[in-house]
N, C-alpha and C positions, 0 to 999 in steps of 0.2 A: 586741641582738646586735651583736658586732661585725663588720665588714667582711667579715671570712671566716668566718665562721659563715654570714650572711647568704647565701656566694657557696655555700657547703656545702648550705646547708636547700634554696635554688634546685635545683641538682644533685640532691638525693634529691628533688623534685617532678618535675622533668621526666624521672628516672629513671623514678620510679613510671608517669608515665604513658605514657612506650614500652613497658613491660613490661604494662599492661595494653592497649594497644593489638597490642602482639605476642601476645599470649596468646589476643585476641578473633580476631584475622585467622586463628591457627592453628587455630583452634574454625571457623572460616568455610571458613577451607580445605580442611578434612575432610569436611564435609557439604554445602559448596555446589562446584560446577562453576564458577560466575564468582562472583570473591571482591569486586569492588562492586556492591552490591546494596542497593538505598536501606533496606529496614526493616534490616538485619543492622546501619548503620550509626547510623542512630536509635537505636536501643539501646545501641551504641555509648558513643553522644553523649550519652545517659540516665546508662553506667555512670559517665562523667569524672565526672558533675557531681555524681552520688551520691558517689563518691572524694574531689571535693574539699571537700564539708560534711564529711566523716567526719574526712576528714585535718583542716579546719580547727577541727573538735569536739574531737578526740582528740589536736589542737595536737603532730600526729608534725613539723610541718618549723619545732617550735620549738626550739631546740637547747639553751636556758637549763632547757626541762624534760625533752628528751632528754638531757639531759648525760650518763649514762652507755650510753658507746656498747655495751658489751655487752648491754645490755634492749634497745635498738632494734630490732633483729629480733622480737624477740618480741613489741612493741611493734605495730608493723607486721602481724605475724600474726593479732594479735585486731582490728589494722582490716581484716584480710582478711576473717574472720569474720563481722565485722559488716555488711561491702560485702556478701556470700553471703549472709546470711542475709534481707537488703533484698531484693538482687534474688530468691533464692528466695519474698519475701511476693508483690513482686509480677508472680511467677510465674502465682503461685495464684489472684488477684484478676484478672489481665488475659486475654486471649484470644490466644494469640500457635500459631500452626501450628506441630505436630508437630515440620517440619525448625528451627526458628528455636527450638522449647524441645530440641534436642538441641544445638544451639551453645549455648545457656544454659548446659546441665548439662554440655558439655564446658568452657567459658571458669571455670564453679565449681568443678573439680577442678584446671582445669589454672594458675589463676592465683595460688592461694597455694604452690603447689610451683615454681613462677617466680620466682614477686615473693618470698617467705623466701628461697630459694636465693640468687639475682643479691644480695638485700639485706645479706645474713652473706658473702657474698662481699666486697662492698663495704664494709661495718665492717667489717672485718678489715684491710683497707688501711690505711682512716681510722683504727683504734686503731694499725698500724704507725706511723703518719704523727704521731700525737700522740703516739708516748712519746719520740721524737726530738726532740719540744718539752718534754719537761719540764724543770723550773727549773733552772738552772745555777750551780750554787754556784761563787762565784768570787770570786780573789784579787788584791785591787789594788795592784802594786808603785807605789808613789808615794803622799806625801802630802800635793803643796801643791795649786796650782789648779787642775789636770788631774783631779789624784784627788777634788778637790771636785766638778768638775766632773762626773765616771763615777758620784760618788757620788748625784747628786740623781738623774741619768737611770736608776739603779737606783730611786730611794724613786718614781718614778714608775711603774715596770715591775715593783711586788712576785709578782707571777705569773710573770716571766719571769727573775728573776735575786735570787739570796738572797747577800749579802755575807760571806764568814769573815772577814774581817779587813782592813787595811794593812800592807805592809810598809816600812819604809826604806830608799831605796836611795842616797841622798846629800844634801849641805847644802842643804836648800830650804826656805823659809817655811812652815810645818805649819797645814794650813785644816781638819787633821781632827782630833776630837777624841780624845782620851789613849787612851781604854779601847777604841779601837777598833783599835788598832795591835799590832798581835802578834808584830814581831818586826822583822829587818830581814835583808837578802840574805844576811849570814852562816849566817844559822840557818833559810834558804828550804828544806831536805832534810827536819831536822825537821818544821817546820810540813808543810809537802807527806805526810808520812810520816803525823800526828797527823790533819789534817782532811780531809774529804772536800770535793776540789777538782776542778771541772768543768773551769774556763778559767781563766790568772793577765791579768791587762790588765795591759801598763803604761804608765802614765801619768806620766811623768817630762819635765820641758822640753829640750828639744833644742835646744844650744847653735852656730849656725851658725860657719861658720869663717870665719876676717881674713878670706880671699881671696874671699868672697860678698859680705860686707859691703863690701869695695871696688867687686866688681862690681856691685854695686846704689847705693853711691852714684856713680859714675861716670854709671849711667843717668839718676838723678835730676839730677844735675847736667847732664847735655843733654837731659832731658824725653823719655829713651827707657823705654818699659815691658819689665818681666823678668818670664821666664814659670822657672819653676825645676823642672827634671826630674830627681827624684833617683832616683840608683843604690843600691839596695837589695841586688842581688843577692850581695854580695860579705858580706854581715850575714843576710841571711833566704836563699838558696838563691836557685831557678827558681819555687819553690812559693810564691808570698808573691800578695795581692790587697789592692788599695783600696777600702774599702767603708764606709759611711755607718752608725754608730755611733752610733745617737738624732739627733741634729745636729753630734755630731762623725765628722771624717776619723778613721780607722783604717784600721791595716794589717791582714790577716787572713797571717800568718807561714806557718801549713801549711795551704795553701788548698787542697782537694783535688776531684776532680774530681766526688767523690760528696757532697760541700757543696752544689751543685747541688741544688734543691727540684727540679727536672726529674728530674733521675737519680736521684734517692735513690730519688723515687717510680714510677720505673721499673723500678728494681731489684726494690723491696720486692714490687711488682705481679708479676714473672716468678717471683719466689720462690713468694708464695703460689699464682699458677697453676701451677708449674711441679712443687712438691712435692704440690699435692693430686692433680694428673696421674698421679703417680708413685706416690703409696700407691694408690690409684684401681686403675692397671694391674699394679706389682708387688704387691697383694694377694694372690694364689695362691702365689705365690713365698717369700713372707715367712711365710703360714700352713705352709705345706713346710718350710722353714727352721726355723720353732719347735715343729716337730712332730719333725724330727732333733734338734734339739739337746735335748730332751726326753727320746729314745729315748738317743740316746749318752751322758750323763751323770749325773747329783742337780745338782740347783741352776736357780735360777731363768732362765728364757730370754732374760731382758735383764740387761743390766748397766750400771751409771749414776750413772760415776762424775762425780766434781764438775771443773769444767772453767775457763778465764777466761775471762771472752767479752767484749763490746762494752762499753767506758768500765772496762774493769776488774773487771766486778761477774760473781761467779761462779753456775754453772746449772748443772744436773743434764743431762749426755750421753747418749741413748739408743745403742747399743749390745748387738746380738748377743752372747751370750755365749762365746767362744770357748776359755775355760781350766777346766781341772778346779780351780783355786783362784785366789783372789785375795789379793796381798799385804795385810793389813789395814789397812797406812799408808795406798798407795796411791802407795808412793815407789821402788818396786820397775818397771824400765822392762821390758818382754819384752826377749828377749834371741833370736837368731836357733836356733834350735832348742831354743827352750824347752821345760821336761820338763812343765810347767803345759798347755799348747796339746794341745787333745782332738781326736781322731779328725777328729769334723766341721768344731771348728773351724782346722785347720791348713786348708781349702779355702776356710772363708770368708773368711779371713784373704789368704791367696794372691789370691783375685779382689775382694777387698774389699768381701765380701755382707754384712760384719760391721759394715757403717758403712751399711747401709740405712735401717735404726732412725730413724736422726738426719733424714730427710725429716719426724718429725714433730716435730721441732727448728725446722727451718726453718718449719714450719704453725704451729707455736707462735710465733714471732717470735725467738726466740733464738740463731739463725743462719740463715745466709745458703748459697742451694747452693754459691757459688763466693764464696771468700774464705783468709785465711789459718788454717791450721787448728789450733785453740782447744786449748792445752797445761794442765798441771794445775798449782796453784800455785806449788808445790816447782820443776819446772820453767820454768817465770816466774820465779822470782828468781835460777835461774842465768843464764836469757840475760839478765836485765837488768843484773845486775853485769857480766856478760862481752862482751857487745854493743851497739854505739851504736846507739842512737833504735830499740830492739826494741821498747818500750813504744809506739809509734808506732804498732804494727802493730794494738793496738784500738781504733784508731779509729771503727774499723768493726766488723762482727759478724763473727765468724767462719765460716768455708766446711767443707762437708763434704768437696770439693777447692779448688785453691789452685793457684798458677802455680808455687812451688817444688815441691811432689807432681808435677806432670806433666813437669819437667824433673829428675825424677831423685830430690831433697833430700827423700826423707818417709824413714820408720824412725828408727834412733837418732840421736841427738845428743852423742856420745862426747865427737866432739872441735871447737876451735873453730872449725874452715874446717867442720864441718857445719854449727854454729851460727852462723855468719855470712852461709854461702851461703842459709840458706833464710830469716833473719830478711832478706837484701839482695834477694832473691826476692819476697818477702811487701809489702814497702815498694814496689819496682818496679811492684806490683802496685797499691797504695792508689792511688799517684803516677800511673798511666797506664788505669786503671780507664775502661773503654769495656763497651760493650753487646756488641759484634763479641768483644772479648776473650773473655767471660764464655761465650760460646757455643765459643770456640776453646777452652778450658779445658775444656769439657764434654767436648768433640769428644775432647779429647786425651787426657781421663780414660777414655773407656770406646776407644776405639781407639790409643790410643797404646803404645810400648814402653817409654818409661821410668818411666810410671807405676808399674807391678807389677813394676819390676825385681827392687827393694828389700822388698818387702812379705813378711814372714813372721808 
């Protein structure tokens, strides 16, 4: 296993065993009056060690044969099983008092409805966490020693990086071979257009200028050392970082602040707490809901349509039904007192009960609660013709709100200062993306006034 695999199997053992240690104490806590109490904990001490045969039997904190994190819960479930049905044998064979077999029979109920839950909790992270790592198809502009160079650190890292091609981007000694080069900077739109491309490196030599080269031999020449601190900001922005590239220096150009393996898994951890939360306690609400729009129209109670979401790759939007028709293209935008928009749904619309749905968008991994909110492809290719670096804005997953929705920019996009303000909103957003934010956008979406100004 590798390094984090290893640091992962660790993490679900020492999980499992506070969750059986919480589950037995909660079992003690109910039937006994003082919860250390030497036999309750002997048993205790009996169940780790039965858990950790079973676990090291049933090889759950091997990750090489867990590998599909979706079975692991289940996986887990039948060493529950197995843990329960041990200690129910020896139940049956030992002598243990009344009070001390009623903590038995509560810790066998109450510990696989713990340990599956907390466990599918926690996969559910862990599979957020890995599709963020999946392979990155990417485009190497250069092709002399630089691009040799990216190119071996890839044949090394075939799980982490799958190569489309070279490009040419001016006169340099060529260390890569013919059939691999696809093209060169003029025809960079097409290719980008034709393959499917994660990240472009470029690896080109960087020609230092007269006036370095003087000030560096002027040092040599009096045996003084140069430290050389370059200005990038005026070519990459404020957004740019330095980071270690296999054993080469690179720059990272739009370094953002949800790049962070901290944040990212911050986030993803609030999402999935925060949307199961939320179907959870808006359940009654939602059953209400699809019970009206049932009684006021024909036609199905969701609607779900095709969306763009994160790296570009499009997903199915949950959505409340709110119109007696749907245009068939899907190119057709509402329009502010639309003749389509039904009885019920003109109020869900108004309060925006009609974007409920999409909580189990966000539980699926396909958006994010707070982020910028995911357009249909038709309209993606206007803002992208019509607006700088809009494509920027999937970086990330998309929100069910967003920092331009709360200041005003949600409804149509007619014209281009709408299109600007909310794609310059959305960016503002990737770029300054904090935890406090994300909670302020909440804040603002269900108590604010310019959220629902606009919404019809």
């Amino acid at each position: 296993m590798s390094r984090s695999e290893k640091i992962l199997a660790t993490f679900f053992f020492i999980w499992d065993i506070i969750t059986l240690m919480a589950a037995f104490a909660l079992s003690v806590a109910i039937f006994q009056e003082e919860l250390v109490i030497m036999n309750e904990w002997m048993i205790l001490a009996g169940v780790l060690g039965i858990w950790f045969i079973i676990g090291y039997w049933r090889k759950l904190y091997n990750l090489k044969v867990t590998k599909t994190m979706e079975s692991r819960p289940f996986r887990y479930l039948k060493a529950y099983f197995i843990l329960i049905a041990v200690v129910a044998f020896l139940y049956h064979i030992l002598s243990f008092p009344s009070f001390e077999r009623n903590i038995i029979l509560a810790f066998s109920l109450g510990f696989p409805v713990l340990g599956f839950t907390s466990n599918f909790f926690i996969n559910n992270i862990v599979n957020r966490i890995n599709q963020n790592r999946n392979v990155k198809h990417t485009l190497v502009a250069g092709v002399g020693n630089a691009a040799a160079n990216v190119y071996n650190y890839y044949k090394s890292n075939p799980s982490k990086y799958a190569v489309k091609g070279f490009i040419k981007c001016k006169k340099e000694e060529t260390f890569i071979e013919q059939d691999k080069i696809v093209g060169d900077v003029d025809n960079l739109n097409d290719i980008l257009c034709d393959n499917e491309v994660d990240e472009i490196v470029i690896a080109i030599p960087v020609k230092p200028s007269k006036k370095i080269k003087k000030i560096m031999q002027a040092a040599d020449y009096h045996g003084k050392r140069v430290r050389y601190i370059p200005d990038y900001s005026e070519l990459f922005g404020k957004n740019y970082k330095s980071v270690k590239y296999g054993e080469m220096d690179s720059i990272n150009t739009r370094q953002m602040p949800l790049d962070e393996t901290s944040s990212y898994v911050a986030k993803e951890f609030f999402d999935l707490f925060f949307s199961t939360m939320a179907l959870i306690f808006l359940s009654p609400l939602l059953l209400i809901v699809a019970a009206l729009i049932k009684l006021d129209s024909p036609g199905p109670i969701l609607y779900c349509p095709l969306r763009i979401g994160k790296n570009g790759k499009p997903f199915r939007v949950f959505k409340f039904r709110t119109m007696k028709e749907c245009d068939a293209t899907g190119n057709k935008s509402t329009q502010e007192n639309d003749p389509r928009i039904t009885r019920v749904g003109k109020y869900l619309r108004k309060y925006s009960i009609d974007e409920l749905p999409q909580f189990l968008n966000v539980f699926f991994g396909d958006m994010s609660v707070v982020g910028p909110r995911p357009h249909r492809s038709q309209l993606n290719q206007q803002f992208q013709e019509s607006t700088e670096q809009y494509m920027l804005r999937h970086y990330f997953k998309p929100g069910i709100t967003g920092w331009a929705q709360v200041n005003g920019w949600r409804g149509p996009t007619n014209t281009l200062e709408q299109k600007q303000q909310r794609t310059s909103h959305d960016l503002w957003y990737i770029e300054n993306w904090s935890f406090i934010l994300d909670i302020k956008i909440i804040y603002m979406t269900i108590f604010g006034k310019k959220t629902h100004s606009s919404a019809f």
